[in-house]
N, C-alpha and C positions, 0 to 999 in steps of 0.2 A: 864422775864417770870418765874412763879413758876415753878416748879418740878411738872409733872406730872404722875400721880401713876399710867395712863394706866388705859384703857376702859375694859381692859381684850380681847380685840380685836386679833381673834386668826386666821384669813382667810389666812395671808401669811403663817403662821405655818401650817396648815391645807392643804394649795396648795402644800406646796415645804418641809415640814420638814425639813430635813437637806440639802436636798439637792440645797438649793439657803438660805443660811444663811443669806448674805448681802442683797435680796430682800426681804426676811420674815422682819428683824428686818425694813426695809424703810417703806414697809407696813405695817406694826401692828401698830411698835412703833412709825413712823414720818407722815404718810399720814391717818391713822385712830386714833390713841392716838392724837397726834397734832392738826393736820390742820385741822380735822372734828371737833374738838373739841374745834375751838376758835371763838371766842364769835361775830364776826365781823357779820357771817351771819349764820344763823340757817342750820339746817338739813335740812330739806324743801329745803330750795331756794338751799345749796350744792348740792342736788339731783336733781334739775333742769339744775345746769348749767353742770352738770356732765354729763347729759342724752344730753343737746346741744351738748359739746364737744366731745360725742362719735358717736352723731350721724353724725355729721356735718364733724369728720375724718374717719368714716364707721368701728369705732371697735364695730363691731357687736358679741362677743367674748365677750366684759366687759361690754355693755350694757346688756346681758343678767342675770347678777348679778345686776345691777345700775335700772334698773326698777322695781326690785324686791325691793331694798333697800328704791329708790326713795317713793313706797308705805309704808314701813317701817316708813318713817320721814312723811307723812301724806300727799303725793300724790296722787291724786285720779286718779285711771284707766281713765276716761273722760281726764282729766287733761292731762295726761304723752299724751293719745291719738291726742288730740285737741295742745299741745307740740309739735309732732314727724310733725304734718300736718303743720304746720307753720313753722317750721326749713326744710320741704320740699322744700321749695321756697327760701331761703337761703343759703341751705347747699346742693342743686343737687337733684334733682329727686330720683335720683338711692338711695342715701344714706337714703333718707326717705322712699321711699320703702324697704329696708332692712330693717332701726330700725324700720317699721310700721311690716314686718313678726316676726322679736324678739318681740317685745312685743305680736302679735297676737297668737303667740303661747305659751308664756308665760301665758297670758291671758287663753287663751282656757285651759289650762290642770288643771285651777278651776273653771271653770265653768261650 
């Protein structure tokens, strides 16, 4: 794999500055410089399976960034909505009702 020169992706720096140096550089540089950034599956579908797998383990904590991002890579609020209600029957009741109040509040504070 080539060398890559980084997104400029600054969110572990920004979370933890020095004080979590080895989770700033896995975040920036290996989970958002890298892995977001290989060519296998677009942005979009990343933010789809990201919003499943946070919902479906109830980190209702990093979905609140992930559906935000999710929109960012061309997500549509119906979408992430119409997502959260079919991973409800999947992934527990409970956990869909949680990631349905994160996003309904995320939601809510633009519109």
């Amino acid at each position: 794999m080539p060398e890559n020169t980084g997104t400029g992706w600054t969110g572990g720096q920004n979370a933890f500055g020095d004080f979590a140096p080895g989770l700033v550089h896995y975040t920036d540089k290996v989970l958002f410089d890298e892995v977001w950034e290989r060519p296998g599956l677009s942005k979009r579908d990343r933010s789809l399976l990201t919003v499943a797998a946070l919902t479906a383990t109830g980190k209702t904590d990093q979905l609140t960034f992930h559906l935000d991002y999710a929109r960012q890579n061309g997500v549509t609020e119906d979408e992430l909505k119409e997502a959260i209600l079919h991973l409800a029957f999947y992934t527990g009741w409970p956990n869909g009702m949680s990631a349905m109040t994160v996003a309904k509040n995320i939601f809510a504070k633009e519109n």
